[in-house]
N, C-alpha and C positions, 0 to 999 in steps of 0.2 A: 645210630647211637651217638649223641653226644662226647665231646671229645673231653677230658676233664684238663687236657692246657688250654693256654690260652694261645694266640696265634704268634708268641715267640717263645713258645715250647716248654711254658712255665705253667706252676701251678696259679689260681686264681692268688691275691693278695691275702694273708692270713693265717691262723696256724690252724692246719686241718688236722684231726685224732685219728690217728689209727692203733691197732695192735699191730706187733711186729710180724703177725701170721699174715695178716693185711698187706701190710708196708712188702715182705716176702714176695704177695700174691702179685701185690700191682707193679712196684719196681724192681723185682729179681728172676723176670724169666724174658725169653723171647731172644735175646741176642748173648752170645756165649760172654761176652763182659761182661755184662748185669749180673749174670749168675758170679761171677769172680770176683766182684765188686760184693754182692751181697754175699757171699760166705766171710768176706772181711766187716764185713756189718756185724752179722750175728757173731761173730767172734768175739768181736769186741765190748758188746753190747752184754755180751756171759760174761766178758772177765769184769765190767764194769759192776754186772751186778751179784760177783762169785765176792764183791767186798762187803757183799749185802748195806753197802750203804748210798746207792744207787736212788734217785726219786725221779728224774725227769731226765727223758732223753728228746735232742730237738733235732732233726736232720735237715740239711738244706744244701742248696749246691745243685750239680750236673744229677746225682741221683733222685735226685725227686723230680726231673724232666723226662721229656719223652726223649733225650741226647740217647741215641745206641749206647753209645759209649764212654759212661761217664768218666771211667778212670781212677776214680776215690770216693773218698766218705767225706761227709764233715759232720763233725757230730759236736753238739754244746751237751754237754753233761752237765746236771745240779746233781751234787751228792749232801748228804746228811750233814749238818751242824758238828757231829761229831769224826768227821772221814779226816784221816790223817795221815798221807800220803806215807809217810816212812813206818806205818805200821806193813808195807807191801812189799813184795820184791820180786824179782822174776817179769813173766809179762804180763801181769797186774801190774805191776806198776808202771811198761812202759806206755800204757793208753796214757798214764797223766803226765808224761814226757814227752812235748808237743814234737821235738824234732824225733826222737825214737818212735813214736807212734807212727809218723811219718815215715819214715823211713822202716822198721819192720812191720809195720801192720798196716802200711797202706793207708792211715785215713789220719786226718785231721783234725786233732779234737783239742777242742775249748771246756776247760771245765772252773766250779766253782761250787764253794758250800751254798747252803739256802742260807744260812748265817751270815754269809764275806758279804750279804748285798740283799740289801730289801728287795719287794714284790717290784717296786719302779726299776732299781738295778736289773731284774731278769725282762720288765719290758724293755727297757732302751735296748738290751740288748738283741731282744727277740726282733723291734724293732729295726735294728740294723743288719741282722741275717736275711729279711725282708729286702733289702734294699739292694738293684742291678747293680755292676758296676758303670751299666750307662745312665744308670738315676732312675729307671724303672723301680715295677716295685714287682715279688713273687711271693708264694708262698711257701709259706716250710711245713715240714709235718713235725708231730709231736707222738711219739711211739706211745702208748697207753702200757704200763707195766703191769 
């Protein structure tokens, strides 16, 4: 069978689609991390979209590798034109508090409206989640909602 890294344990260059039942199947089982990594995925990934103003989730990092152990999440969020961070409170709102999310939920998240930034804004950015920090390039996945 084909290996779907490449030979420094990355995804091919690109944003591959998954559903998160997907994303679950191929990155959240096999090593007891994975699985504790991904219950902090889907966590947050409910409370993101418990604001129901949620449109695109982008993952990228150590979990989308074949790394045992990745350790965290990184997640870029697009939410709606109209998401308004102090309509939230509790832990909805710590996913959009980069050090609080960090710090009680484990993962890393970048977020932004589809409004704060045109279609180019979301590629420079998809852009540079692509990008090693030895200059390489990997892929990210893109959750299908």
């Amino acid at each position: 069978m084909m290996s779907l890294f490449n030979a420094q344990g990355d995804l091919p260059p690109g944003v591959h689609q998954a559903t998160l039942v997907e994303v679950v199947e191929r990155f959240g089982q096999d090593a007891p991390e994975r699985v504790r990594v991904t219950e902090r995925l889907q966590r947050v990934i409910a409370l993101a979209q418990e604001t129901g103003k949620l449109e695109q989730v982008f993952i990228w990092g150590s979990y989308v590798t074949d790394k045992p152990d990745p350790g965290d999440i990184d997640l870029f969020l697009i939410m709606s034109p109209d998401f308004e961070l102090n309509d939230y409170t509790g832990e909805m709102r710590l996913v959009f508090d980069s050090e609080a999310a960090e710090r009680e939920l484990g993962t890393t998240v970048f977020w932004m409206t589809s409004s704060a930034g045109s279609q180019t804004t979301v590629a420079f950015f998809l852009e540079q989640l692509q990008s090693r920090r030895d200059g390489g390039r990997r892929g990210i996945v893109e959750v299908l909602l």
